[in-house]
ZADO-1210 file (C-alpha; in nm, 4 decimals, padded with zeros to 6 digits):
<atoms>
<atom x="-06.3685" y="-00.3035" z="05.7925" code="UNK" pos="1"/>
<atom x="-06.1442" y="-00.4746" z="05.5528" code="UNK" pos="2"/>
<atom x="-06.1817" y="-00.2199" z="05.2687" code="UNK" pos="3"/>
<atom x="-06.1264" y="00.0804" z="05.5264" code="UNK" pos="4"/>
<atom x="-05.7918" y="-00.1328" z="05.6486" code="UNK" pos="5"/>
<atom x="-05.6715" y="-00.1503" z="05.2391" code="UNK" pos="6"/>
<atom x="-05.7453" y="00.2237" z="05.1769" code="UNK" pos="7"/>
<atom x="-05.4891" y="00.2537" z="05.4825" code="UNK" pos="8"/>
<atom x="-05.2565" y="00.0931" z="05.3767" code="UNK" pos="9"/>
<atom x="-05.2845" y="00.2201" z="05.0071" code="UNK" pos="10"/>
<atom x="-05.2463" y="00.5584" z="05.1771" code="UNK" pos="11"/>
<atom x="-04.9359" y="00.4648" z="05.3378" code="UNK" pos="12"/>
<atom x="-04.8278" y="00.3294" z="05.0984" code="UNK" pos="13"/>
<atom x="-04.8558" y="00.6248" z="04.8538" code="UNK" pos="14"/>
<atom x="-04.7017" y="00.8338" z="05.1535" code="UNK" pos="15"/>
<atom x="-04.3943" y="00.6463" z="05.1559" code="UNK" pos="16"/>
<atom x="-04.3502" y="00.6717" z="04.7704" code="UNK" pos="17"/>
<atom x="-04.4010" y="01.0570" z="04.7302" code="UNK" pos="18"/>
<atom x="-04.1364" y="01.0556" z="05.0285" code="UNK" pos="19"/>
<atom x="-03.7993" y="01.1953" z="05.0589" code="UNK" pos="20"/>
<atom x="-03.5507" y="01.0037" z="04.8513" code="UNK" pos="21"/>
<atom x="-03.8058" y="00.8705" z="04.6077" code="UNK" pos="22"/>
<atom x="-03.7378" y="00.9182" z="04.2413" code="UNK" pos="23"/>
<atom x="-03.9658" y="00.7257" z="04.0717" code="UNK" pos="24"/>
<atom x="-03.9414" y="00.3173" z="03.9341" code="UNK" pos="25"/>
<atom x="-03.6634" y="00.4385" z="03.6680" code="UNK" pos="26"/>
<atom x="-03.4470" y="00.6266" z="03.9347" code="UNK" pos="27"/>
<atom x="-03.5054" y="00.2761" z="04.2149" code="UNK" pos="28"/>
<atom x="-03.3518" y="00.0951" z="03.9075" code="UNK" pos="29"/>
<atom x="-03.0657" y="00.3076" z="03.8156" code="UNK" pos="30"/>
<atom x="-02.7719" y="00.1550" z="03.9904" code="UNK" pos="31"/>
<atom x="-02.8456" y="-00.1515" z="03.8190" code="UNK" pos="32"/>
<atom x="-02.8870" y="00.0361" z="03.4556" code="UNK" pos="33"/>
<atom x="-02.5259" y="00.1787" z="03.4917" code="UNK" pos="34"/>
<atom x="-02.3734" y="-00.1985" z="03.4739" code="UNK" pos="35"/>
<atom x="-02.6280" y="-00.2329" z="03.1826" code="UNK" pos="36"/>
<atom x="-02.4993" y="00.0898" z="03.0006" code="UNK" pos="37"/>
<atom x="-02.1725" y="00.0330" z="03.0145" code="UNK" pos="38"/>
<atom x="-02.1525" y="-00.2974" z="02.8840" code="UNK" pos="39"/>
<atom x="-02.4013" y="-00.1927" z="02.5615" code="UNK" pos="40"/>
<atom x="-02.1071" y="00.0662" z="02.4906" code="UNK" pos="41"/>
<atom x="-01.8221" y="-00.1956" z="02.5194" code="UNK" pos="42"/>
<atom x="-01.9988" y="-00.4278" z="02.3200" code="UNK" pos="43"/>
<atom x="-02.0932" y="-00.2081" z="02.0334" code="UNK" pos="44"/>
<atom x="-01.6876" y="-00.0397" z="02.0649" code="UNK" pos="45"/>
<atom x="-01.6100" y="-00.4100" z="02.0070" code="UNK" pos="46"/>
<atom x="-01.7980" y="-00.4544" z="01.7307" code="UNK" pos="47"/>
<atom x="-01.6940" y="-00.1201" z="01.5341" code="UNK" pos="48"/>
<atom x="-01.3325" y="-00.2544" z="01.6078" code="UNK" pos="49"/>
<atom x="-01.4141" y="-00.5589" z="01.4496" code="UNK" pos="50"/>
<atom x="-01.5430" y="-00.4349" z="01.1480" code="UNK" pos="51"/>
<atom x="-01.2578" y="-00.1882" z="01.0909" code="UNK" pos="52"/>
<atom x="-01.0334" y="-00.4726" z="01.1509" code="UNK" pos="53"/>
<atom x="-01.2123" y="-00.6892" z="00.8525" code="UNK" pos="54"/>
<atom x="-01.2180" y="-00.4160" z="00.6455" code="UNK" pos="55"/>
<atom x="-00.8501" y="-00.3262" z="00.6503" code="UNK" pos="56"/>
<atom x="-00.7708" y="-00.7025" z="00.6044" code="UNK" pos="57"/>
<atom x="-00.9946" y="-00.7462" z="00.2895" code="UNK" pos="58"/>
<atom x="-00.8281" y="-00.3754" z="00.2176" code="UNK" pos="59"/>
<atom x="-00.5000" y="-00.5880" z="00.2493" code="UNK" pos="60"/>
<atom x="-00.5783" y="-00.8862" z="00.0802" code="UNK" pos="61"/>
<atom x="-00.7215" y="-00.7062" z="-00.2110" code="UNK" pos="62"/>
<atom x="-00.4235" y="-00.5089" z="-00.2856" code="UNK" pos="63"/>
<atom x="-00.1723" y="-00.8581" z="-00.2148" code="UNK" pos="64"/>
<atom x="-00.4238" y="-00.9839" z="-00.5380" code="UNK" pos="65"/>
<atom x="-00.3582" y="-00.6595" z="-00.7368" code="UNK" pos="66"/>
<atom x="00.0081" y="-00.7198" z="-00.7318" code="UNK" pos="67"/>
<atom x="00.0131" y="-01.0226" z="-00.8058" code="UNK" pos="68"/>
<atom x="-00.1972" y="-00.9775" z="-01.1517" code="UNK" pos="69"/>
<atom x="00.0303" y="-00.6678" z="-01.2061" code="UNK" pos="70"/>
<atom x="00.3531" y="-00.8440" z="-01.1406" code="UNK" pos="71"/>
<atom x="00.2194" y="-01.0887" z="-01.3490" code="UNK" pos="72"/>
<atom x="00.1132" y="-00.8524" z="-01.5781" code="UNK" pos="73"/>
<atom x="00.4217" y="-00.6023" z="-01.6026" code="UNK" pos="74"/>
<atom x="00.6827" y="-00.9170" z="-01.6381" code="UNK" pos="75"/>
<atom x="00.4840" y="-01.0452" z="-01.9507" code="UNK" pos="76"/>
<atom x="00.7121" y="-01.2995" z="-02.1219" code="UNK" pos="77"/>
<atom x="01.0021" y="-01.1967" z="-01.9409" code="UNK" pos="78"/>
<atom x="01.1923" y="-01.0307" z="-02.2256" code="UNK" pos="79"/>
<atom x="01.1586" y="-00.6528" z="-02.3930" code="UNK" pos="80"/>
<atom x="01.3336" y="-00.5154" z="-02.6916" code="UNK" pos="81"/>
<atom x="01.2123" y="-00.1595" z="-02.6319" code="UNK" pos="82"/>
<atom x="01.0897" y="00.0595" z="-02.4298" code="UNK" pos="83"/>
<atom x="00.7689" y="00.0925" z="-02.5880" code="UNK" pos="84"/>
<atom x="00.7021" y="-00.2748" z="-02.5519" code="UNK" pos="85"/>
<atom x="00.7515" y="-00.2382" z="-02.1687" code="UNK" pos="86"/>
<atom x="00.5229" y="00.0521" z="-02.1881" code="UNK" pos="87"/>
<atom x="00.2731" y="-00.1129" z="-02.3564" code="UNK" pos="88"/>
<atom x="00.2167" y="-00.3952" z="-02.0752" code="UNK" pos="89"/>
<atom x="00.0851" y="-00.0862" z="-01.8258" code="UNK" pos="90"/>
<atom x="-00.2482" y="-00.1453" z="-02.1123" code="UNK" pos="91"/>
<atom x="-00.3297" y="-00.4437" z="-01.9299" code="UNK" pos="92"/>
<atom x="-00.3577" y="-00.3015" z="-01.6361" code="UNK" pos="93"/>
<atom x="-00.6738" y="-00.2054" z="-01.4017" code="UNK" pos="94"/>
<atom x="-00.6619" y="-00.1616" z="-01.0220" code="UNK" pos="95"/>
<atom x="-00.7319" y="00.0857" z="-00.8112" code="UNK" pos="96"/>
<atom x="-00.4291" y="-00.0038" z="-00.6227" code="UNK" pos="97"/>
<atom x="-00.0812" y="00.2548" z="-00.6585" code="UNK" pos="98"/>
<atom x="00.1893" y="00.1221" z="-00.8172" code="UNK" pos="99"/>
<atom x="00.5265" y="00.1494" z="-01.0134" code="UNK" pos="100"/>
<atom x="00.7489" y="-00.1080" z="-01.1628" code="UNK" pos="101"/>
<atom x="01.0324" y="-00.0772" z="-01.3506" code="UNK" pos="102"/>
<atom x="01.3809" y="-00.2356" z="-01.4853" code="UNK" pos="103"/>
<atom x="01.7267" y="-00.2019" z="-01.2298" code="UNK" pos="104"/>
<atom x="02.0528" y="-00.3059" z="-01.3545" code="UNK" pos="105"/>
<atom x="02.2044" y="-00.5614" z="-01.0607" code="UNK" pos="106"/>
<atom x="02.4983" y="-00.7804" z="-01.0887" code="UNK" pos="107"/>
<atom x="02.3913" y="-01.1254" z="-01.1513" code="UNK" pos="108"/>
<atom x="02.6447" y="-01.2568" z="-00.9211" code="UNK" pos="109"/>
<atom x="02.5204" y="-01.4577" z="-00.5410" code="UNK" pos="110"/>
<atom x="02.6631" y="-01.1637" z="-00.3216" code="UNK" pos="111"/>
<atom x="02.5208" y="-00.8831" z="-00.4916" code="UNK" pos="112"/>
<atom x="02.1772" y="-01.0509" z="-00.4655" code="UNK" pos="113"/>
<atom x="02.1633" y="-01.1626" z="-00.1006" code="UNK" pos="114"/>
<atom x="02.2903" y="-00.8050" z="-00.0278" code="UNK" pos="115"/>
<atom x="02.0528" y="-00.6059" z="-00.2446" code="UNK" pos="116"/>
<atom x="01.8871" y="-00.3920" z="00.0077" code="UNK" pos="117"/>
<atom x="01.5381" y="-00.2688" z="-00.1014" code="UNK" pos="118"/>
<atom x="01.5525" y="00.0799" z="00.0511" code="UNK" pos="119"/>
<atom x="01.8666" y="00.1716" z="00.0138" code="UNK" pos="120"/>
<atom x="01.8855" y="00.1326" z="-00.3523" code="UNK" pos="121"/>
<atom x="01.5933" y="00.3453" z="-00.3886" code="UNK" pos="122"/>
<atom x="01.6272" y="00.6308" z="-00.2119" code="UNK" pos="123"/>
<atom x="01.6079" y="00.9901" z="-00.2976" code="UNK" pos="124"/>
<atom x="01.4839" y="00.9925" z="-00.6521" code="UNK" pos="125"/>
<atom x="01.3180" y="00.6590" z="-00.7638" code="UNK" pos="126"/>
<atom x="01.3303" y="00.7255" z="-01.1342" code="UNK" pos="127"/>
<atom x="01.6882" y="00.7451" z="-01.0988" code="UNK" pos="128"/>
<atom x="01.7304" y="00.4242" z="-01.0452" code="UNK" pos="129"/>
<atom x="01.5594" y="00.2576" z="-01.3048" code="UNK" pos="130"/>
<atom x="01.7322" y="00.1863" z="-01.6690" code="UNK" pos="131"/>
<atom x="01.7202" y="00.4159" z="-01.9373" code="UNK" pos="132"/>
<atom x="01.8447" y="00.5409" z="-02.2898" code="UNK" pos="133"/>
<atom x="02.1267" y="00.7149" z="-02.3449" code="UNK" pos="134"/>
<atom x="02.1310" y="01.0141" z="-02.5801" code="UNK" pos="135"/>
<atom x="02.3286" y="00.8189" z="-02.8636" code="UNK" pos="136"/>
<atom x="02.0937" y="00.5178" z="-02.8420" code="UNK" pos="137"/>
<atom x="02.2965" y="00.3549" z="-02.5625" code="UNK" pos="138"/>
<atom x="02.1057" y="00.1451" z="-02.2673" code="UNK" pos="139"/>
<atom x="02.2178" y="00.3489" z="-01.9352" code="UNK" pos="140"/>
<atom x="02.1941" y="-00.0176" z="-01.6994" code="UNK" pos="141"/>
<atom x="02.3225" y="00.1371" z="-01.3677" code="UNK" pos="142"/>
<atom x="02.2770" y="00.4970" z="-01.2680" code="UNK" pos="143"/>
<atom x="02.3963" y="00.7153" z="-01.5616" code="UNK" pos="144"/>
<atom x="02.6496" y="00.4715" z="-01.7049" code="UNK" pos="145"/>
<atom x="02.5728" y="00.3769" z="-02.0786" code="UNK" pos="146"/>
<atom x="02.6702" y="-00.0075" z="-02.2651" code="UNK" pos="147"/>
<atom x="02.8933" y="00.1283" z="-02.4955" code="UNK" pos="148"/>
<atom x="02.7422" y="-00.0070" z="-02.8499" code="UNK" pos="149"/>
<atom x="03.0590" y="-00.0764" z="-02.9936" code="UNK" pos="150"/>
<atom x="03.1130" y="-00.3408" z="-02.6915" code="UNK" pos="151"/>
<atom x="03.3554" y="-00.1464" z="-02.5312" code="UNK" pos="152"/>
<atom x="03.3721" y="-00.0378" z="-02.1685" code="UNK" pos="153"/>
<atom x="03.0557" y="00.1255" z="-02.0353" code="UNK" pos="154"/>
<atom x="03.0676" y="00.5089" z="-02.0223" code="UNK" pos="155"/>
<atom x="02.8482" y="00.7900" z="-01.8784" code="UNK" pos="156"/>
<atom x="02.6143" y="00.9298" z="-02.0847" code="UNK" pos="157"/>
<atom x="02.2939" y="01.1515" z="-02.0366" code="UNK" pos="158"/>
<atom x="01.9605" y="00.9742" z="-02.0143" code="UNK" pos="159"/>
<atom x="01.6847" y="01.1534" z="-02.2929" code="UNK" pos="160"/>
<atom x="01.3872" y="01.2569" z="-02.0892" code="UNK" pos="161"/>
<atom x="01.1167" y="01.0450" z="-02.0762" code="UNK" pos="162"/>
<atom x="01.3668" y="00.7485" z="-02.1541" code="UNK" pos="163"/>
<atom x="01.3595" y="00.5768" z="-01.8493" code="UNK" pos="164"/>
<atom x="01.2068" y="00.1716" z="-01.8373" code="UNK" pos="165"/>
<atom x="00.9337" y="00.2200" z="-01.6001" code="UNK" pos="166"/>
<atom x="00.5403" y="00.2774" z="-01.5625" code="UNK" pos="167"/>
<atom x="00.3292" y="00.3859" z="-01.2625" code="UNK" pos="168"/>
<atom x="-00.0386" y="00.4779" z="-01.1745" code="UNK" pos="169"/>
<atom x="-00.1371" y="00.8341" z="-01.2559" code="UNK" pos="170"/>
<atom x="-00.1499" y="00.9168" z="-00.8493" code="UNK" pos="171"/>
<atom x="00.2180" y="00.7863" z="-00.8316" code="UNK" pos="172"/>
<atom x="00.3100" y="01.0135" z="-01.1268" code="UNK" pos="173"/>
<atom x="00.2162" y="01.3190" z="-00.9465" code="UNK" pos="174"/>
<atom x="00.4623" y="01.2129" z="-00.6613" code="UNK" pos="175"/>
<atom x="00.7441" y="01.1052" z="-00.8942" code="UNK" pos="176"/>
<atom x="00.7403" y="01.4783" z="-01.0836" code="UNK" pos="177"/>
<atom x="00.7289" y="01.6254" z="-00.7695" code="UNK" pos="178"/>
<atom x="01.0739" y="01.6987" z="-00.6248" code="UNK" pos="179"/>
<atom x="00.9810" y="01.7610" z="-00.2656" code="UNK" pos="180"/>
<atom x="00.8291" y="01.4250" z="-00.2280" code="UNK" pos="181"/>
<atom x="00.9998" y="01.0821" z="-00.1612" code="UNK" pos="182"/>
<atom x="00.7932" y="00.8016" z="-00.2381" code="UNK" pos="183"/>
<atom x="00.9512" y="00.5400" z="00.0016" code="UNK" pos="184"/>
<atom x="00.8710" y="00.8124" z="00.2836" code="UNK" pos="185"/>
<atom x="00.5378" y="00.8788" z="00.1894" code="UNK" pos="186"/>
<atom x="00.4459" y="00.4791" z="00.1921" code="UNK" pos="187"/>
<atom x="00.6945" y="00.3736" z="00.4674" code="UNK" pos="188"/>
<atom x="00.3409" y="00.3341" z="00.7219" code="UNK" pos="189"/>
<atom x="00.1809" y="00.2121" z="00.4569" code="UNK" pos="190"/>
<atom x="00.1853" y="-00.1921" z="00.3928" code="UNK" pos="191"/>
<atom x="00.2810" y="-00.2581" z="00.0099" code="UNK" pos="192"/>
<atom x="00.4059" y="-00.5426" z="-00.1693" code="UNK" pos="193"/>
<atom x="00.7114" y="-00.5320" z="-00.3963" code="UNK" pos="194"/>
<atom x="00.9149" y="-00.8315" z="-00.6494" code="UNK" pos="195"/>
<atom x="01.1812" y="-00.8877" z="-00.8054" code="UNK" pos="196"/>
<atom x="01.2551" y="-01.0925" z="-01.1187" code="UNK" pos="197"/>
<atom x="01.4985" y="-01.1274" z="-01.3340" code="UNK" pos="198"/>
<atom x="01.4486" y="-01.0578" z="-01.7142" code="UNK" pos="199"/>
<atom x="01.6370" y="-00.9936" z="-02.0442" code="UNK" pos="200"/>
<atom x="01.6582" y="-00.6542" z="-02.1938" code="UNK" pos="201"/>
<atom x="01.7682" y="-00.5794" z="-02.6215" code="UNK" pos="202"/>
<atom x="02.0950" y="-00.3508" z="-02.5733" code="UNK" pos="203"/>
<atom x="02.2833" y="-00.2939" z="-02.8603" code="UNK" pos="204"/>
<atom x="02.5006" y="-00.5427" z="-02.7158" code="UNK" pos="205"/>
<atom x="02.2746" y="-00.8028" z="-02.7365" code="UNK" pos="206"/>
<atom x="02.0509" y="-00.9457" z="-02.4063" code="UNK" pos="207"/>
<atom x="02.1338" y="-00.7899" z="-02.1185" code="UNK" pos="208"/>
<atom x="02.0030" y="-00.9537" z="-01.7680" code="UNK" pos="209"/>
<atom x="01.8517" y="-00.6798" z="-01.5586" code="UNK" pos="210"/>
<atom x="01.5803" y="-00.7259" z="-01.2813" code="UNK" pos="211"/>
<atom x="01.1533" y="-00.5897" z="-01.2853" code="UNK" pos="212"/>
<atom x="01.1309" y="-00.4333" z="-00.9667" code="UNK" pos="213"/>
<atom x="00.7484" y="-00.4043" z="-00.8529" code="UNK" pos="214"/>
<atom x="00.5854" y="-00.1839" z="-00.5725" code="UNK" pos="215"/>
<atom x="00.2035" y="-00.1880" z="-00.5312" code="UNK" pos="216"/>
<atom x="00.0428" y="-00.0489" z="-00.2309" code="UNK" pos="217"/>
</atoms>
């Protein structure tokens, strides 16, 4: 009687499941699975976050290292006598980081440095502003004006091609020699790191102060 009253129920039972509105043990659990599903794909979009995060901070720190050892690198002992002595300090030099760095001509009076602004003295044309040689042997400090070797007044001259006191990675090259491309605008979303220090530079007029400007990004 017992056994007759379990097969019953077991058939009831079995009714009620194939009934309408059942979709199996998955489907009874389902409202409970979305919670479940949603949180997995927070959790893991958290984590990818994080790791991009890290990596563009070691990205960051690593290139704050490379200019350091390049600025360290490119100011040497803090004096040249030629341009192929600068030159010759880019031979120390391995990163995988961009970079230029050069010689500008600034006053060395307390104004003129607090109001040096970055940007705007190295807009358009960043080659421009670095020092050069004149065709008669001259030092061109500020733009195109020449130290006259005689030690007379400084006076315009032409800069020789190629003359110019500065050195950058083979990538920033390309950008330099090409016309249609302003380097401060193609790196002004990037974060880079840039110095300034001052040096002594062999003019025919003797030591001239003039600053190393470095950019590494």
């Amino acid at each position: 009687m017992i056994s007759k009253n379990i097969n019953a129920v077991n058939k009831k039972s079995n009714y009620q499941n194939k009934g309408k509105g059942f979709i199996g043990s998955i489907g009874d659990d389902l409202p409970s699975l979305i919670p479940l599903f949603f949180a997995l794909m927070i959790f893991f979009a958290s984590l990818a976050f994080a790791f991009t995060t890290i990596n563009e901070r070691n990205v960051l720190i690593n290139t704050y290292i490379d200019s350091l050892t390049i600025a360290k690198t490119a100011l040497s002992d803090g004096s040249f006598a030629s341009l192929d002595e600068f030159r010759a300090t880019q031979n120390n030099i391995v990163t995988m980081s961009n970079y230029i760095y050069g010689l500008i001509y600034l006053p060395t009076d307390a104004a003129s440095q607090k109001n040096f602004n970055f940007e705007e003295n190295l807009k358009g044309n960043i080659k421009d502003s670095f020092v050069g040689i004149c065709a008669n042997g001259d030092i061109a400090l500020n733009s195109n004006l020449g130290i006259n070797t005689t030690g007379g007044t400084s006076t315009p001259c032409d800069i020789v091609e190629n003359g110019r006191f500065y050195v950058a990675s083979s990538s920033v090259e390309e950008k330099l020699n090409d016309a249609s491309v302003n380097l401060l605008d193609s790196i002004k979303n990037r974060k880079y790191f840039y110095y300034l220090y001052p040096i002594t530079l062999l003019t025919p007029n003797g030591y001239q102060v003039v600053y190393l400007l470095v950019m590494v990004w």
